[in-house]
C-alpha positions as CSV (number, residue, x, y, z in Angstrom):
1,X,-3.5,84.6,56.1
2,X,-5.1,81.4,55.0
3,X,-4.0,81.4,51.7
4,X,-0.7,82.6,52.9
5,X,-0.8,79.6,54.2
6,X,-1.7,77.4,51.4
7,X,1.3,78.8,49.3
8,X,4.2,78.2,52.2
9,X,2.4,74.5,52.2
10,X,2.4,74.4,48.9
11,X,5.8,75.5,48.4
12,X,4.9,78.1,46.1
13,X,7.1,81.6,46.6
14,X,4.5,83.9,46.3
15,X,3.1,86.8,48.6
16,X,-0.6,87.9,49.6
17,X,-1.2,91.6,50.5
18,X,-4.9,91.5,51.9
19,X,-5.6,95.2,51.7
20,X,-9.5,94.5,52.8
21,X,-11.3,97.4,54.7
22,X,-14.1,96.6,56.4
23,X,-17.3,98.7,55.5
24,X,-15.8,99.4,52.2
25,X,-17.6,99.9,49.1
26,X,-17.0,99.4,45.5
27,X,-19.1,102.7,43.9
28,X,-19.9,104.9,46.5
29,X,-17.8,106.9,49.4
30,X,-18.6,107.2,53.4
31,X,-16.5,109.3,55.2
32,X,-16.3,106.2,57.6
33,X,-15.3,104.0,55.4
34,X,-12.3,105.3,53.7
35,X,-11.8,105.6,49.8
36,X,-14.1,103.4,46.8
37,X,-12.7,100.0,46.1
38,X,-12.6,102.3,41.9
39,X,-10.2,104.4,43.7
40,X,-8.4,102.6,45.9
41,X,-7.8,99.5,43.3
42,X,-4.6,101.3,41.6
43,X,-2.8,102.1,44.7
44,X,-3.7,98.4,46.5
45,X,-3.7,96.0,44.1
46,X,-1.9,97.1,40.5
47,X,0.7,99.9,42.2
48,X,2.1,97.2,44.9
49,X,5.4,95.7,43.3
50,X,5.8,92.1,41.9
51,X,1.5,92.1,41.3
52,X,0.5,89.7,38.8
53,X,-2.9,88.2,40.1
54,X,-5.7,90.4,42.1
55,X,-8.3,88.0,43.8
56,X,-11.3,90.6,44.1
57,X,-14.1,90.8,46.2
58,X,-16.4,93.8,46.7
59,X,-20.1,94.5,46.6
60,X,-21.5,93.2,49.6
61,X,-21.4,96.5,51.2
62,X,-22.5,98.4,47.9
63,X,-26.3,96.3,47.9
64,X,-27.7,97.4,51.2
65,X,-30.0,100.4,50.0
66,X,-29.8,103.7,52.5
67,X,-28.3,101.7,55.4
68,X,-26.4,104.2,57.5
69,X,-24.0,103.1,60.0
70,X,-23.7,106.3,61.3
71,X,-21.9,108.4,58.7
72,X,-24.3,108.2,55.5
73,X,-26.6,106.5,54.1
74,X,-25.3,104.0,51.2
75,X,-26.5,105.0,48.0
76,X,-28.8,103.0,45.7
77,X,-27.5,100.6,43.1
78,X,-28.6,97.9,40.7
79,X,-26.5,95.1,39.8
80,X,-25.8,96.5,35.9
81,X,-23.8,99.6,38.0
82,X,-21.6,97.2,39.9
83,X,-21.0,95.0,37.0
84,X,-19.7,98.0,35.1
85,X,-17.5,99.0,38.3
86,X,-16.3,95.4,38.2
87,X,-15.2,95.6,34.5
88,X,-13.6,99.0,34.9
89,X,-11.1,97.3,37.4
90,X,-10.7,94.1,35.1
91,X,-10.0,96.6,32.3
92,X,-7.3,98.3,34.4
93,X,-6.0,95.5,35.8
94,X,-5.8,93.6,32.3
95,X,-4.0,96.7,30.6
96,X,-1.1,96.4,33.1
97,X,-0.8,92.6,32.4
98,X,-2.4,91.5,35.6
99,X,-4.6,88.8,36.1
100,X,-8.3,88.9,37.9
101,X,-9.7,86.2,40.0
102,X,-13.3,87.3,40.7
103,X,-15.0,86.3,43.8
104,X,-18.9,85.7,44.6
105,X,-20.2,87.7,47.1
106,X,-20.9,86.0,50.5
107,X,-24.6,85.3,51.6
108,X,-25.6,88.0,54.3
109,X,-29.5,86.6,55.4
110,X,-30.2,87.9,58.8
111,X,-33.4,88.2,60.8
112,X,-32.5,91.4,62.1
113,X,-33.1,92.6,58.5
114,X,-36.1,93.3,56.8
115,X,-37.8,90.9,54.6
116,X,-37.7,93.5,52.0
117,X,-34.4,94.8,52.6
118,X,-33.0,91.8,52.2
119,X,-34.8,90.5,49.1
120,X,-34.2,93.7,47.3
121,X,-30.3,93.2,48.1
122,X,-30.4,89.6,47.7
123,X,-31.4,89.9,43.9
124,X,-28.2,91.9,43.3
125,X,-26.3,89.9,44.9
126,X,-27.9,86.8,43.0
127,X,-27.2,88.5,39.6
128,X,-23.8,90.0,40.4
129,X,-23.2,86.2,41.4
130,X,-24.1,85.3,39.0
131,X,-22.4,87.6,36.3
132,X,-18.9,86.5,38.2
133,X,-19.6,82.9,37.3
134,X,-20.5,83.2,34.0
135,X,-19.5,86.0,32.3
136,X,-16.1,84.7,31.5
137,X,-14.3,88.6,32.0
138,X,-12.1,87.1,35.1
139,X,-9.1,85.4,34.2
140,X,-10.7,82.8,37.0
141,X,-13.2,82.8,39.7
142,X,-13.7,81.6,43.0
143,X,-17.1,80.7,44.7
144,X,-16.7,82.2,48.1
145,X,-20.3,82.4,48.6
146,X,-20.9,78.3,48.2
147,X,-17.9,77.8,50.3
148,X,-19.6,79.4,53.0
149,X,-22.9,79.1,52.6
150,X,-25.3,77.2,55.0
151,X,-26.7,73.9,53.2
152,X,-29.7,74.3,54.6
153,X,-30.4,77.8,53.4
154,X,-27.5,79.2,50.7
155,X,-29.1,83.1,51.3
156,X,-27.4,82.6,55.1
157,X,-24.1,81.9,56.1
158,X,-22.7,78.2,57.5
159,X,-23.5,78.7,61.2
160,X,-20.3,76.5,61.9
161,X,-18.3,79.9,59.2
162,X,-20.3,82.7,60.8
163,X,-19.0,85.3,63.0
164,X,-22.0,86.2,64.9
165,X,-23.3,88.7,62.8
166,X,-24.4,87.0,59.6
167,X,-22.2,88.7,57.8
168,X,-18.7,88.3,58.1
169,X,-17.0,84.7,58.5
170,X,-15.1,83.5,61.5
171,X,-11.7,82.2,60.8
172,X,-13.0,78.6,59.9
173,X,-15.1,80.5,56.8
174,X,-11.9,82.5,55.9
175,X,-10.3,78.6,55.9
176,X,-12.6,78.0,53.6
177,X,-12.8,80.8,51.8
178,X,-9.5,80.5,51.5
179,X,-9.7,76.8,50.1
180,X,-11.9,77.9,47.2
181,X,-8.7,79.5,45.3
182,X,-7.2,77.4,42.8
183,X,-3.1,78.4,43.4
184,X,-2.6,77.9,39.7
185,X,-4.8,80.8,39.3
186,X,-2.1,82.5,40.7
């Protein structure tokens, strides 16, 4: 809605189709959680009409060894896995002419985590970060994680973006998030 937002003030005629599900992951199936980002990126992003620019942002759900919420525990990964599951969706996404603006994934510290838990995941996220930054295989990027990230402590969310669990942003962070895209990206 934010960057809905941005285009109407912008006076740029384009739509945003946020087809975000919360709990989703990039690799792996729940039954909680509905289909893999790899399976659902043909019918959400490249089958919906007009497409010409997918902003994409998935992992953070992917990096959290054996956590179950209840319907299966997530399944190990290392950051080379969901670096090839990124590319697989650039590579689709490039053969249909459509551009890919790659997105950091946001800081998650909580002290309801374990200190190994979240140093294991936090090295993914680091080097998948990092990858998005640098690799130049995204048409563009945007730095959602440094948008939102606490100054004082960039593994942690912004206290004045944070939701109340760490994880997810309030609707300040989405501002913000929201900010970080350049619209001639689009």
């Amino acid at each position: 809605d934010a960057l809905a937002d941005r285009l109407v003030a912008a006076h740029r005629p384009l739509s945003v189709a946020n087809a975000g599900i919360t709990g989703n992951l990039l690799l792996h199936q729940l039954p909680c959680f509905g289909e893999t980002g790899i399976t659902r990126f043909q019918r959400d992003a490249l089958d919906q009409p007009g497409v010409r620019t997918v902003i994409l942002m998935e992992g953070s759900n992917d990096i959290w060894d054996f956590q179950d919420h209840g319907c299966g525990a997530t399944p190990a990964i290392t950051a080379a896995q969901l670096i090839d599951g990124f590319r697989a969706l650039i590579q689709a996404a490039h053969a249909r002419g459509i551009r890919v603006v790659g997105a950091t994934i946001l800081p998650f510290k909580a002290t309801y985590e374990s200190a190994a838990d979240f140093q294991h995941a936090e090295a993914i996220r680091e080097a998948v970060n990092n990858w998005i930054l640098s690799s130049g295989e995204y048409d563009a990027v945007a730095d959602f994680a440094t948008a939102v990230a606490d100054p004082a402590d960039p593994q942690q969310l912004n206290p004045r973006y944070d939701s109340g669990d760490h994880l997810h942003p309030n609707d300040a962070g989405y501002r913000a998030i929201a900010a970080t895209i350049d619209l001639g990206d689009l």
